[in-house]
C-alpha positions as CSV (number, residue, x, y, z in Angstrom):
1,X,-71.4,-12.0,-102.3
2,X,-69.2,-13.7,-100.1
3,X,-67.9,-10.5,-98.8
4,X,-71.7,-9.6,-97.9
5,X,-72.1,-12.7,-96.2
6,X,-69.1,-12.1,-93.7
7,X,-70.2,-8.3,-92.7
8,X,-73.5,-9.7,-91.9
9,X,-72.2,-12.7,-89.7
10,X,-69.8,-9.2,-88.3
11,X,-72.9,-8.1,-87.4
12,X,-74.6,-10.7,-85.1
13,X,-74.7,-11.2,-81.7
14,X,-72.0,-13.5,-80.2
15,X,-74.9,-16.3,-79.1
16,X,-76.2,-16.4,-82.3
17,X,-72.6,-17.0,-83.8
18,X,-71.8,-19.6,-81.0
19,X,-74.6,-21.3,-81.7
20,X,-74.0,-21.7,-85.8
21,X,-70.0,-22.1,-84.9
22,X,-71.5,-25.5,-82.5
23,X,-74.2,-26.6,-85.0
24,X,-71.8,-26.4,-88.0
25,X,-68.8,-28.4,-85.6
26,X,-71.7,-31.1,-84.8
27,X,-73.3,-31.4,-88.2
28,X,-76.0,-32.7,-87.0
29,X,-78.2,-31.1,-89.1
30,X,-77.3,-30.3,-92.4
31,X,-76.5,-26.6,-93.9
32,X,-78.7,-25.8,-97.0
33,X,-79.8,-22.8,-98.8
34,X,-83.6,-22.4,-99.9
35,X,-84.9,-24.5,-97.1
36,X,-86.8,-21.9,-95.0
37,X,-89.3,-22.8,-92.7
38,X,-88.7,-26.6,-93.5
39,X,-87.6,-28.6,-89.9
40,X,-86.4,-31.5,-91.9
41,X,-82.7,-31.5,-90.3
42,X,-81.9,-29.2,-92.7
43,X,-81.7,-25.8,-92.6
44,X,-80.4,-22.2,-93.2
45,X,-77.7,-20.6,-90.6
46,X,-80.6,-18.9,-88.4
47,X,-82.2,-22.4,-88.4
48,X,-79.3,-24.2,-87.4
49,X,-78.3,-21.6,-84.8
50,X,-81.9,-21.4,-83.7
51,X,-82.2,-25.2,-82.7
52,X,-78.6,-24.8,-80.9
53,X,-79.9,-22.1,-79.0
54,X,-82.6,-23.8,-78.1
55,X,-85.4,-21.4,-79.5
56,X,-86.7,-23.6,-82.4
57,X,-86.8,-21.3,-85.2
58,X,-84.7,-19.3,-86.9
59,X,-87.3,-16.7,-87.5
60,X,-87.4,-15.8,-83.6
61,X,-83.5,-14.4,-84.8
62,X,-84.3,-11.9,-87.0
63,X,-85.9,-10.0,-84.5
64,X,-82.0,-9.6,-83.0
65,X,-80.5,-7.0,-85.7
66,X,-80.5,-6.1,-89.1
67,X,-77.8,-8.0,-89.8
68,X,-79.5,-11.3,-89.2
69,X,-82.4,-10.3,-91.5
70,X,-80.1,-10.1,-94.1
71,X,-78.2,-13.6,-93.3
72,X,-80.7,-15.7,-95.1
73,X,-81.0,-13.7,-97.9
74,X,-77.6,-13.5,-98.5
75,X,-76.6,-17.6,-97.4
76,X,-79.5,-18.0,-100.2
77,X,-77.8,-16.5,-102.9
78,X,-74.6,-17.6,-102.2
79,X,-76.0,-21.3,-102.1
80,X,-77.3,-20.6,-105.4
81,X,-74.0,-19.3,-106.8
82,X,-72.2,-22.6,-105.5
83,X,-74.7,-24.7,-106.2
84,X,-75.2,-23.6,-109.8
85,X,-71.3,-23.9,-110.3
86,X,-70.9,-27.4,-109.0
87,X,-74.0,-28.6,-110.3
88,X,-74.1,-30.9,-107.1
89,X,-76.1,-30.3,-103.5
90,X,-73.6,-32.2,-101.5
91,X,-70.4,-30.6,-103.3
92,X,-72.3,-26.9,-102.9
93,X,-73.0,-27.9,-98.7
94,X,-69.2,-28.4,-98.2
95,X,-68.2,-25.4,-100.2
96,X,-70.8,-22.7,-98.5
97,X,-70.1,-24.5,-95.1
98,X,-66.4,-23.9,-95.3
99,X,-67.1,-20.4,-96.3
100,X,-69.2,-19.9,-93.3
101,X,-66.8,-21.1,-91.2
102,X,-63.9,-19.2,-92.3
103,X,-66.0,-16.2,-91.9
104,X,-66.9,-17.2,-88.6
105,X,-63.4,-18.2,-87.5
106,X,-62.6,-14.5,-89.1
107,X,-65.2,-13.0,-86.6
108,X,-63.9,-14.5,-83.9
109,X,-60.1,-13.4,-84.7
110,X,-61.6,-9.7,-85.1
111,X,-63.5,-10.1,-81.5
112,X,-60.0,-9.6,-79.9
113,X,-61.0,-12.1,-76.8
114,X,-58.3,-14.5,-76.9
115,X,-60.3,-16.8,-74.1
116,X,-63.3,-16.5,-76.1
117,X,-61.1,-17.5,-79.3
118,X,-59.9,-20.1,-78.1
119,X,-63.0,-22.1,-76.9
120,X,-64.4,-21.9,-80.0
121,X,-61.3,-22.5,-82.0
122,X,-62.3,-25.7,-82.2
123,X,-65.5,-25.3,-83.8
124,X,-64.4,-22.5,-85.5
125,X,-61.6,-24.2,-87.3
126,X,-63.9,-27.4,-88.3
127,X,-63.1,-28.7,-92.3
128,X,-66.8,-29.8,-93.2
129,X,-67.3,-33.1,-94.0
């Protein structure tokens, strides 16, 4: 599951990925699964890259790829996994959200653009809290 999860974050476009890698780093708004369509502060990883970006809803992503069609989905189930596990919301938030951003950091490393890299290392490196 978690291995789906990471080719389909392979498989976005480098905006979209900025924009989760700056909304995860910020955690302004918090990372949840099954919250689609909500604008509560929390959201899924289209939602939270979609306010980033600026365009307001993560639904306006899915039109970018396949890839991102399948990111909810796929967050969803892994959310549910986690959450079922730890039996606590907050505890399954910092596992998925560490997941997501070792996947992302893992992109990144692939993307072979060591200036790129490094600007978002920061982000990309983030523990959640």
């Amino acid at each position: 599951m978690r291995d789906d999860l990471r080719a389909a974050l392979g498989g976005l476009d480098a905006p979209i990925l900025e924009g989760m890698a700056r909304a995860l780093e910020r955690d302004r708004d918090r990372l949840v699964g099954g919250a689609w369509g909500a604008d509560d502060g929390d959201g899924c990883l289209l939602t939270l890259a979609a306010r980033e970006l600026g365009t307001g809803a993560g639904e306006e992503l899915l039109r970018s790829s396949v890839a991102a069609v399948r990111v909810p989905a796929l967050f969803d189930e892994l959310w549910a996994v986690v959450l079922a596990r730890t039996g606590d919301a907050e505890a399954a938030r910092r596992v998925t959200q560490r997941l997501v951003v070792e996947a992302l950091a893992r992109r990144a490393g692939q993307d072979g653009d060591s200036a790129a890299v490094s600007s978002r290392e920061t982000a990309l490196s983030a523990r959640p809290r």
